[in-house]
Each structure stands twice: as C-alpha cells, then as structure tokens.
ROSEDO-827018 format. One line per 10 residues: number of its first residue (from 1); their letters; for each residue x, y, z of N, C-alpha, C, O. Coordinates in Angstrom, 1 decimal. Layout:
<nodes>
NUM) A) X:Y:Z:X:Y:Z:X:Y:Z:X:Y:Z ~ ...
</nodes>
This chain:
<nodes>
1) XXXXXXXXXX) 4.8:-42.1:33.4:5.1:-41.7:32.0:4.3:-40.3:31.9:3.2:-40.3:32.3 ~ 4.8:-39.3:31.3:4.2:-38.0:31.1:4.6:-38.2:29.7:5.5:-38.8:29.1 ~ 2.9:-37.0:29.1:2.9:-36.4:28.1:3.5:-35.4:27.7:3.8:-34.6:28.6 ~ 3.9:-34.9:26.1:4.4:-33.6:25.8:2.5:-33.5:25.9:1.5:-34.2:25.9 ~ 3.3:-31.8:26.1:2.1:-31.1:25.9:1.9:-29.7:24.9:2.8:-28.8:25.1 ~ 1.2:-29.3:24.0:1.1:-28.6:23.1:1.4:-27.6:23.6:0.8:-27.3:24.7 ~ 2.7:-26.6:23.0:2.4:-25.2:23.1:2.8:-24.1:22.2:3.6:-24.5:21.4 ~ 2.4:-22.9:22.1:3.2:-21.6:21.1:3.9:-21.0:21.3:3.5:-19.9:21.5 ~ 5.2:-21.2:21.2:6.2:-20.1:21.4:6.2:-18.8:20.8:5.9:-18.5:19.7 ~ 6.6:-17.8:22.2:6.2:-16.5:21.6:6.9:-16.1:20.1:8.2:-16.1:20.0
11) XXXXXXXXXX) 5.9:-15.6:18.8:6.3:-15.0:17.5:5.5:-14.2:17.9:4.6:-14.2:18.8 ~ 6.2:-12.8:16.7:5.6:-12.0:16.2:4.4:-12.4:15.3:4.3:-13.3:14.4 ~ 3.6:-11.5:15.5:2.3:-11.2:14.5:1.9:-10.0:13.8:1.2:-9.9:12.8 ~ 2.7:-8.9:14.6:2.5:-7.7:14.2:3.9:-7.5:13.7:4.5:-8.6:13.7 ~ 4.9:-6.3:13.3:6.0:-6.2:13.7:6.2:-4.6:12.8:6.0:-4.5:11.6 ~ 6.4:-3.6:13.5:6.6:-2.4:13.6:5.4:-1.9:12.5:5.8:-1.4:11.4 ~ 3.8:-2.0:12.8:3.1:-1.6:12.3:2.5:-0.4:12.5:2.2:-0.3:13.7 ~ 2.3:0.6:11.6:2.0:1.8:11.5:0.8:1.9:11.9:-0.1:1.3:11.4 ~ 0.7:2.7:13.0:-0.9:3.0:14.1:-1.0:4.8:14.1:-1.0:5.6:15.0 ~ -1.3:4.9:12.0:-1.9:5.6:11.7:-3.1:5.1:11.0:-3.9:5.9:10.6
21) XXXXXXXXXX) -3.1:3.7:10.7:-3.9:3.1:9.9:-4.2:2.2:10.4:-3.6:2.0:11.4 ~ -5.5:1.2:10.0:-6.0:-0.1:10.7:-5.1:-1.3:10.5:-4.7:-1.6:9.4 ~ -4.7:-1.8:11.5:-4.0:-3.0:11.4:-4.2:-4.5:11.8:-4.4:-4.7:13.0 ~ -4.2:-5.5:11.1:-4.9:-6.9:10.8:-3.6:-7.6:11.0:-2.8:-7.7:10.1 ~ -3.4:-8.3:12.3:-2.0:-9.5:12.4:-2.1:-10.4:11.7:-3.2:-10.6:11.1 ~ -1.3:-11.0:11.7:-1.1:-12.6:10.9:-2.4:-13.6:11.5:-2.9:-13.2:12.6 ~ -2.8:-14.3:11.1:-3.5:-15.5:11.9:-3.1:-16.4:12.3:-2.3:-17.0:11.6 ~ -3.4:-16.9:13.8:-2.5:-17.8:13.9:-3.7:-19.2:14.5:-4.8:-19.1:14.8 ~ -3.2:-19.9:14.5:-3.9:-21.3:14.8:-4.0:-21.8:16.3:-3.2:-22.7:16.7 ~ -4.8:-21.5:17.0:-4.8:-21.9:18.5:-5.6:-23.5:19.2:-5.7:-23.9:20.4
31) XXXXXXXXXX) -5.8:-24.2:17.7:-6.4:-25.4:18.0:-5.6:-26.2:19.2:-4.4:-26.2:19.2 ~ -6.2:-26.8:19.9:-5.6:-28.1:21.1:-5.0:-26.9:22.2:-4.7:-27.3:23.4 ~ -4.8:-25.6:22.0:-4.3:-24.8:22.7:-5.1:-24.2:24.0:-6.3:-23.9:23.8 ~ -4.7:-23.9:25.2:-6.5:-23.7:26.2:-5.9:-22.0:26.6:-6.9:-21.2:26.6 ~ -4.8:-21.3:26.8:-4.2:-20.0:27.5:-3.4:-19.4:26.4:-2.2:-19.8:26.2 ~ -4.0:-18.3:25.8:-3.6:-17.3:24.7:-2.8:-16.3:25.4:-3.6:-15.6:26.0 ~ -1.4:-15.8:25.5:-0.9:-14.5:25.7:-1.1:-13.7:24.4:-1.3:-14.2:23.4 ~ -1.1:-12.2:24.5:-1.0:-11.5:23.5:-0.4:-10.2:23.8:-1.1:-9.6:24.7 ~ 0.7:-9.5:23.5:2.0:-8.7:24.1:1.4:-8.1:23.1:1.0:-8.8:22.2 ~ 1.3:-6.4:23.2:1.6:-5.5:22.5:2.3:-4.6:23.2:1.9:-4.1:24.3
41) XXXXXXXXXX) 3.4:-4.2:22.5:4.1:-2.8:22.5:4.1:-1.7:21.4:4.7:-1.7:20.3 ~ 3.5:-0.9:22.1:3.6:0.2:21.6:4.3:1.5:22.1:4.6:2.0:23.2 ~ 4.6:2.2:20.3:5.4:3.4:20.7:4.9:4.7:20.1:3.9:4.5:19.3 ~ 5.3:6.0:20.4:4.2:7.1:20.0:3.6:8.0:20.7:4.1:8.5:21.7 ~ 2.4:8.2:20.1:0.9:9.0:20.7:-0.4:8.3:20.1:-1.5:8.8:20.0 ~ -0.1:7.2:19.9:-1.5:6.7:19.5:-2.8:6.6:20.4:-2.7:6.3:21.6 ~ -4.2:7.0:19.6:-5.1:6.6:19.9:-5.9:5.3:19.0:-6.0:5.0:17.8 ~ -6.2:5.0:20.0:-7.5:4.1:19.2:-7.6:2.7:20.0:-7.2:2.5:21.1 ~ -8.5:1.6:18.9:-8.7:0.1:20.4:-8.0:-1.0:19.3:-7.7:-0.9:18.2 ~ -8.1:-1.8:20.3:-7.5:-3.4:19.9:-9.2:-4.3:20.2:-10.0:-4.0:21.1
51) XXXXXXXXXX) -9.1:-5.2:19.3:-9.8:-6.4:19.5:-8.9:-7.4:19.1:-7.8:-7.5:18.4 ~ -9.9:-8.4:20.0:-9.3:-9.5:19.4:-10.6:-10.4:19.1:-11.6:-10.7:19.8 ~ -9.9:-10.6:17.5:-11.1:-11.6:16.9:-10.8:-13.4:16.4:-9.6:-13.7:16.2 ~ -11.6:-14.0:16.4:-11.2:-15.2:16.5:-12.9:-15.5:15.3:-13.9:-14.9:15.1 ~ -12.1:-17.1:14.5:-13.1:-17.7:13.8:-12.5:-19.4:13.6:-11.5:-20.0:13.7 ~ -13.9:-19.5:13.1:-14.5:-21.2:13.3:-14.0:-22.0:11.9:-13.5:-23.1:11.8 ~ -14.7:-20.7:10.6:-14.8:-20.7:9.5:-13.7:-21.1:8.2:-13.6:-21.8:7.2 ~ -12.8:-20.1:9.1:-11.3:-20.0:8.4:-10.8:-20.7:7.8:-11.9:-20.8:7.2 ~ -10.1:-21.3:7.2:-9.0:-22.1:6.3:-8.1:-22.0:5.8:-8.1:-21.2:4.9 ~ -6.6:-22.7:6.2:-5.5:-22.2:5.2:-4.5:-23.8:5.2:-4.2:-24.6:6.0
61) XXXXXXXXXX) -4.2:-23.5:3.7:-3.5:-25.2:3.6:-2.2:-25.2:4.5:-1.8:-24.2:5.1 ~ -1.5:-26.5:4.6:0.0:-26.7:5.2:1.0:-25.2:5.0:1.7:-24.7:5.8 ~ 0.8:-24.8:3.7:2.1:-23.4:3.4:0.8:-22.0:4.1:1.1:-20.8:3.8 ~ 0.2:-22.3:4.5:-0.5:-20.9:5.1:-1.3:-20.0:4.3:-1.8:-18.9:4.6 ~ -1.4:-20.8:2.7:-2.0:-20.1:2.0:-3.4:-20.1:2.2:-3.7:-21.2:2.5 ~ -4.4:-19.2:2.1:-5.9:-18.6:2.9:-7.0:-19.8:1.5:-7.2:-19.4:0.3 ~ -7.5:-20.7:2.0:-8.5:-21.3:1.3:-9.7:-20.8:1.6:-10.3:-20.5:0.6 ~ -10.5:-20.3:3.0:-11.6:-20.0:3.1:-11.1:-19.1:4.5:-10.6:-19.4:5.6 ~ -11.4:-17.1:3.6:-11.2:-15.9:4.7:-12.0:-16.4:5.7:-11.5:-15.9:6.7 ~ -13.1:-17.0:6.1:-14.3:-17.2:7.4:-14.6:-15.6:7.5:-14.4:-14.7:6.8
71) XXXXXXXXXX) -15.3:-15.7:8.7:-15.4:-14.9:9.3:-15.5:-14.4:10.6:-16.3:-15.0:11.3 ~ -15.0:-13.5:11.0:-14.4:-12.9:12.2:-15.2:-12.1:13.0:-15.8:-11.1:12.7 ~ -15.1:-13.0:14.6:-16.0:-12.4:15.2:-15.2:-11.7:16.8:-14.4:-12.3:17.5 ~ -15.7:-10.3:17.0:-14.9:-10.4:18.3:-15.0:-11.0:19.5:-16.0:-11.2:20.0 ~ -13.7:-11.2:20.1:-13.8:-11.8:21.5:-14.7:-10.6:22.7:-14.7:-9.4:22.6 ~ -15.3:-11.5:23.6:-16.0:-10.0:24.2:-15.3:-10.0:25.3:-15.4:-11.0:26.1 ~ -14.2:-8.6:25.7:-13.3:-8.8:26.8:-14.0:-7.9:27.9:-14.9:-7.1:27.7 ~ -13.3:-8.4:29.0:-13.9:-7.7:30.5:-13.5:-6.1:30.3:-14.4:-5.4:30.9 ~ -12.5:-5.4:29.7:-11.9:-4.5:29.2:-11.4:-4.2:28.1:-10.3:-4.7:27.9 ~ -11.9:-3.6:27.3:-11.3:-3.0:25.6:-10.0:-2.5:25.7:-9.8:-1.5:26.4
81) XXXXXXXXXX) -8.9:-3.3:25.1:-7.8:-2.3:25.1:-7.5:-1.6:24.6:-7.9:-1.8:23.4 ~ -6.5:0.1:24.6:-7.1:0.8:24.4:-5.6:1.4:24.3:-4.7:1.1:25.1 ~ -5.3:2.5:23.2:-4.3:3.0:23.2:-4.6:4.3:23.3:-5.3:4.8:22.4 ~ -4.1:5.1:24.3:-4.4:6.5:24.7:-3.9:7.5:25.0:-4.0:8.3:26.0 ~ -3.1:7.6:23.8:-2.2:8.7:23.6:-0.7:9.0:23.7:-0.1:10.0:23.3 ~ 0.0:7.7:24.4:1.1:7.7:25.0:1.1:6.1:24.5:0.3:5.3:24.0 ~ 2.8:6.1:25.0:3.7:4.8:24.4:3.4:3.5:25.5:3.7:3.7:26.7 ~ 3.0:2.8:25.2:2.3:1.6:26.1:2.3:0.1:25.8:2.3:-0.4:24.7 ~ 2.4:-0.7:27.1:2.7:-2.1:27.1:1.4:-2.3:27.2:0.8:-1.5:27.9 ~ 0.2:-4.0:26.2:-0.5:-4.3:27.2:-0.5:-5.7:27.1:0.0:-6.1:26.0
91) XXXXXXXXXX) -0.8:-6.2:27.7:-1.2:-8.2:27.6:-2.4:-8.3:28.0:-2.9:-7.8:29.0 ~ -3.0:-9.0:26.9:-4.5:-9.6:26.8:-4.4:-11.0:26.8:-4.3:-11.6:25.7 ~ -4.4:-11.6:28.0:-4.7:-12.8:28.6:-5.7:-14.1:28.4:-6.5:-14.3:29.4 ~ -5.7:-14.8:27.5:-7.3:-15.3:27.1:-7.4:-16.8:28.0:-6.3:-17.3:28.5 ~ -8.0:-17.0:28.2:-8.4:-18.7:28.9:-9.4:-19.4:28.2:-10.6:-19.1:28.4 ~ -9.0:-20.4:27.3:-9.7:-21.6:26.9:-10.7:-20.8:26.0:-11.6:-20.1:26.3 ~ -10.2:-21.0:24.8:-11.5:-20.1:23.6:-11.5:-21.4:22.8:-10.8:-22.4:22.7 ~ -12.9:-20.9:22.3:-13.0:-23.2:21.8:-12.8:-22.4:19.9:-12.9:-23.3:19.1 ~ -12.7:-21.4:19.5:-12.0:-21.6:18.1:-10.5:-21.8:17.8:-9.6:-21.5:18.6 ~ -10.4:-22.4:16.5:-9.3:-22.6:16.2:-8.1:-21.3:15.5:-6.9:-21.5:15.5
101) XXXXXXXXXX) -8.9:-20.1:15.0:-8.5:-19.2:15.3:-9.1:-18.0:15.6:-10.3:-17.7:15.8 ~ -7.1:-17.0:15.6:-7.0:-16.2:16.4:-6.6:-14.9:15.5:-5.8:-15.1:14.6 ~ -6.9:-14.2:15.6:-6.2:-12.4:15.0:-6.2:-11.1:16.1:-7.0:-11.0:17.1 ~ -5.4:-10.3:15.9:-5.4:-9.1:16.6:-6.1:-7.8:15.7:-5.9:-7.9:14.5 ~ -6.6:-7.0:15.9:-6.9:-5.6:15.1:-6.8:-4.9:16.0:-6.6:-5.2:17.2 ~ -6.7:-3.5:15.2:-5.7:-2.1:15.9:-6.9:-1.4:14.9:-7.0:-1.6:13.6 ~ -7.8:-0.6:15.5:-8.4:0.8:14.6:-8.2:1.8:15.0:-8.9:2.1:15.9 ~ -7.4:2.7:14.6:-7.1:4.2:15.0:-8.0:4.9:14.9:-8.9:4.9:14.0 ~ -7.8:5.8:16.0:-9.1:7.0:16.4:-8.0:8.6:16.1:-8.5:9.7:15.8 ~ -6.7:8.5:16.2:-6.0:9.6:16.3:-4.3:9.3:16.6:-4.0:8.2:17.1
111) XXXXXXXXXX) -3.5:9.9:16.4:-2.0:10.0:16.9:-0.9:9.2:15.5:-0.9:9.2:14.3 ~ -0.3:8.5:16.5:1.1:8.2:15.8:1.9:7.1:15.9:2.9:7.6:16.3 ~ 2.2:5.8:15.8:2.9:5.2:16.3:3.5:3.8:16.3:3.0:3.4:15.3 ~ 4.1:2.8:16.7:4.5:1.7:15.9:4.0:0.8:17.0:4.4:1.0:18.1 ~ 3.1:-0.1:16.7:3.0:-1.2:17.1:3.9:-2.6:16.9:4.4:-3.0:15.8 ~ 4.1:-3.3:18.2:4.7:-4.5:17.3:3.8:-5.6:18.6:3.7:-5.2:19.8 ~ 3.2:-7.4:17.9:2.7:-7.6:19.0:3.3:-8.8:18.3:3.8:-9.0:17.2 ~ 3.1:-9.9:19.6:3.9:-11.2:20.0:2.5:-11.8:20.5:1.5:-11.2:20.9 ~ 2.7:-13.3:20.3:1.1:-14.0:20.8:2.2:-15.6:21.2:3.0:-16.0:20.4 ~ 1.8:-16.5:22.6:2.3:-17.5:22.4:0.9:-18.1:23.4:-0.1:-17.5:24.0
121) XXXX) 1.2:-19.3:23.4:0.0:-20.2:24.2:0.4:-21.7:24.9:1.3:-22.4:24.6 ~ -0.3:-21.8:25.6:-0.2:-23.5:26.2:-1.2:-24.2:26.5:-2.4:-23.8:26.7 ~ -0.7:-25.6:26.6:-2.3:-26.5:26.7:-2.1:-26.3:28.5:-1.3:-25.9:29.3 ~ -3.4:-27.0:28.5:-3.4:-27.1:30.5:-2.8:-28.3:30.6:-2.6:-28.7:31.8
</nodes>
C-alpha cells in the first residue's frame, strides 16, 4: 500500500512584474513540503538581487486573508541571485526549510524589465 504524497504544482507568484521597482510575490505555504523550486524569468536590462525570505510568524485564514504579517527573514543562499543587465532564466532550488512560509523579493539596483516567477514543491 503506498501513500499520496504532498505536493505544489507549479503557479505563478509573480506575473509580469515591473523590475523598475521592488517586488514582493504572493506567499505561499510550504508546510509538510521538503524541495522548493523557484523559476524566474526575466526580460529586459535589469539590475539588481532576489532573495528569498521565509517566516514562522505569519498568518492567513482559509480565503488567504493576512491575520498576522510575521516577519521575514532571509534564506542564506550559497549564491545571491542576481539580475545583471540582460534577459535571464534562474532556479533557486531549496532542500527541506523547516518554515511554513515562503516569499520571493526583487530589489532593483538599475535597468528595466518584466519579471514573472513560478514556485512548485514536493515532499520526499
């Protein structure tokens, strides 16, 4: 007998966001989840970094509405990703983060250009 096993089909979180300004994705809920994908594509001349932040604190009822903002701390990656001038793919690959959530940020340093990013996940 096998179990289902939890997972996230890839959605958008971003979706043609302007990377002349700072940008804040949707939140999404990674509980029971252990392998975070996170797809960004980008188009343009943008500069500037991505983080990814995650919190413990957070809160939002059944319809998604925000009970308690928490607070957001960044993930500390082996490499900052990094948009540098030109139109670019990247995937930030996570393994087993023990919060329940997840967010992407985009802070511009310089350029132009449209972000759109996708996030899905699986249990082990």
């Amino acid at each position: 007998m096998s179990a289902r096993k939890n997972n996230l089909r890839k959605y958008p979180i971003v979706t043609n966001g302007d990377m002349t300004t700072t940008i804040t994705s949707a939140v999404t809920n990674i509980q029971f989840l252990d392998n975070i994908a996170i797809q960004l594509n980008f188009t343009g001349t943008p500069t500037g970094t991505f983080q990814v932040q995650v919190s413990v604190d957070y809160a939002q009822d059944d319809q998604g509405n925000v009970q308690v903002a928490g607070n957001w701390i960044p993930v500390l990656l082996p490499q900052s990703p990094v948009a540098s001038g030109s139109a670019g793919f990247i995937l930030i690959d996570l393994n087993q983060l023990a919060s329940p959530w997840i967010r992407l940020v985009y802070v511009p340093s310089g350029g132009s250009g449209t972000l759109n990013a996708f996030i899905s996940a699986k249990e082990l």
